[in-house]
C-alpha positions in Angstrom: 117.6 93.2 119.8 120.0 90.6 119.0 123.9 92.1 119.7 125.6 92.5 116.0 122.4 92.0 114.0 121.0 94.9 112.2 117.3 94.3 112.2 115.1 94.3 108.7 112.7 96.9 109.1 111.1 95.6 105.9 109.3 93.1 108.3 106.6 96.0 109.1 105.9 96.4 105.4 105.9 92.6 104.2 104.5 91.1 107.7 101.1 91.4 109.6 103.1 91.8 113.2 101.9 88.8 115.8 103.2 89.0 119.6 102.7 85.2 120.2 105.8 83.3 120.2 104.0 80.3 120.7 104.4 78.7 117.0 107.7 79.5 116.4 108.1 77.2 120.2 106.2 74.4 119.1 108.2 74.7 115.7 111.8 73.9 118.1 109.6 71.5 118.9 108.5 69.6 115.6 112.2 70.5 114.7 113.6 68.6 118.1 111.3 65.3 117.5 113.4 64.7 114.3 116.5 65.3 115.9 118.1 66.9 118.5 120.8 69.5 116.8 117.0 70.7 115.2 116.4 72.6 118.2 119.2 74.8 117.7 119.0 75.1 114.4 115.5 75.6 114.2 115.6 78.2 117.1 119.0 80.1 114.8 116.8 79.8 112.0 113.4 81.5 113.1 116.0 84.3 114.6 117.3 84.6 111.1 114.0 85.1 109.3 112.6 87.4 111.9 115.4 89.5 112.2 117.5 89.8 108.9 115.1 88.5 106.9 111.9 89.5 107.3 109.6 86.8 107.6 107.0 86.0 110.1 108.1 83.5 112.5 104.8 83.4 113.9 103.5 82.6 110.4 102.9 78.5 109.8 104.1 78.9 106.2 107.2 81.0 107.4 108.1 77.9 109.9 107.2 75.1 107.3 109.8 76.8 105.1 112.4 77.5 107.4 111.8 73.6 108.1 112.2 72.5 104.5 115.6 75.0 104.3 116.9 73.2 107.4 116.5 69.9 105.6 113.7 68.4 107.6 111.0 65.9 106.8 108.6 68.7 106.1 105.3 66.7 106.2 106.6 64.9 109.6 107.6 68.4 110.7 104.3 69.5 109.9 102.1 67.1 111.4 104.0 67.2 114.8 103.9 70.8 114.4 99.9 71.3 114.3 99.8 68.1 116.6 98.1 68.0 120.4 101.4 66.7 121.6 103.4 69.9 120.3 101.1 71.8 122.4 100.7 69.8 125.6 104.9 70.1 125.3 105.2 73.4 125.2 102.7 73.8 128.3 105.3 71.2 130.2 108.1 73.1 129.1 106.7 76.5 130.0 104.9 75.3 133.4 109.1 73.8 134.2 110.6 77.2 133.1 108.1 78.6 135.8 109.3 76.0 138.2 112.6 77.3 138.2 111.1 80.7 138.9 110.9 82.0 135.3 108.3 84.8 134.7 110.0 86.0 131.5 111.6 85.0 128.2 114.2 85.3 127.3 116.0 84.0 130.9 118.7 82.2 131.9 118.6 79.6 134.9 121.4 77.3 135.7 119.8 74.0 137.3 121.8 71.6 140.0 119.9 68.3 141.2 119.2 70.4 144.2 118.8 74.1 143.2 117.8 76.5 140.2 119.1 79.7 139.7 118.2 83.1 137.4 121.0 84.9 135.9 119.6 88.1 135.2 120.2 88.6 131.4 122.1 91.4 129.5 121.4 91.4 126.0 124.5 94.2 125.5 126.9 92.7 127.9 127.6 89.0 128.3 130.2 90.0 131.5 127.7 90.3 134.0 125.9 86.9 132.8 129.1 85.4 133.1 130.0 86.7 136.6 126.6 85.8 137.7 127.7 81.7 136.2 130.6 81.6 137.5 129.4 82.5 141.2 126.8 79.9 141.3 129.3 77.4 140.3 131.5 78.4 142.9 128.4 78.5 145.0 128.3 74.9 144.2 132.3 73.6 144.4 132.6 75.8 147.1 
């Protein structure tokens, strides 16, 4: 659960509930080729629909709209979205979060030229993330 967001429990009347997260990743994706501020926005987005709104982000239609709403090309959206290369991306973005010792998602590593380091992740309190930071930077100046 997202801190301050009340979620739509009409999602398990309108939607068919998926567990894979890949589409809505190689949907940042798509959204990221156009531009880089997509991958925020595209990320904020798919957390909107799934949460307040009630939409399927692991539905293609649900993504292609969310990608029309952000202001995107749609057809370049969605050809890079059903594309090989949106794939083979997210594998090389999933095999580095597993580099830097990720066996979860959501996490939080912070990543020097010499060193990666988890923050463990509280979803109800950002204090202890932020202790955690500010350690490993010290860690680093120190």
């Amino acid at each position: 659960m997202v801190p301050g967001v009340t979620f739509n429990f009409e999602f398990w009347e309108r939607c068919r509930p998926r567990r894979s997260t890949y589409p809505a990743c190689r949907a940042v994706i798509a959204a990221r080729e156009q531009d880089r501020d997509y991958d925020v926005a595209m990320t904020r987005a798919i957390q909107c629909a799934y949460y307040e709104q009630a939409r399927n982000p692991s539905d293609d239609e649900t993504l292609i709209q969310l990608a029309e709403e952000l202001g995107l090309d749609v057809d370049r959206f969605t050809a890079r979205y059903r594309s090989l290369f949106a794939q083979q991306q997210l594998e090389k973005e999933i095999e580095f979060a597993r580099t830097l010792g990720v066996s979860g998602f959501s996490s939080l590593a912070l990543q020097s030229a010499s060193a990666s380091f988890l923050i463990p992740v509280n979803y109800g309190d950002a204090h202890p993330m932020s202790s955690a930071l500010q350690s490993v930077v010290a860690d680093w100046h120190g």
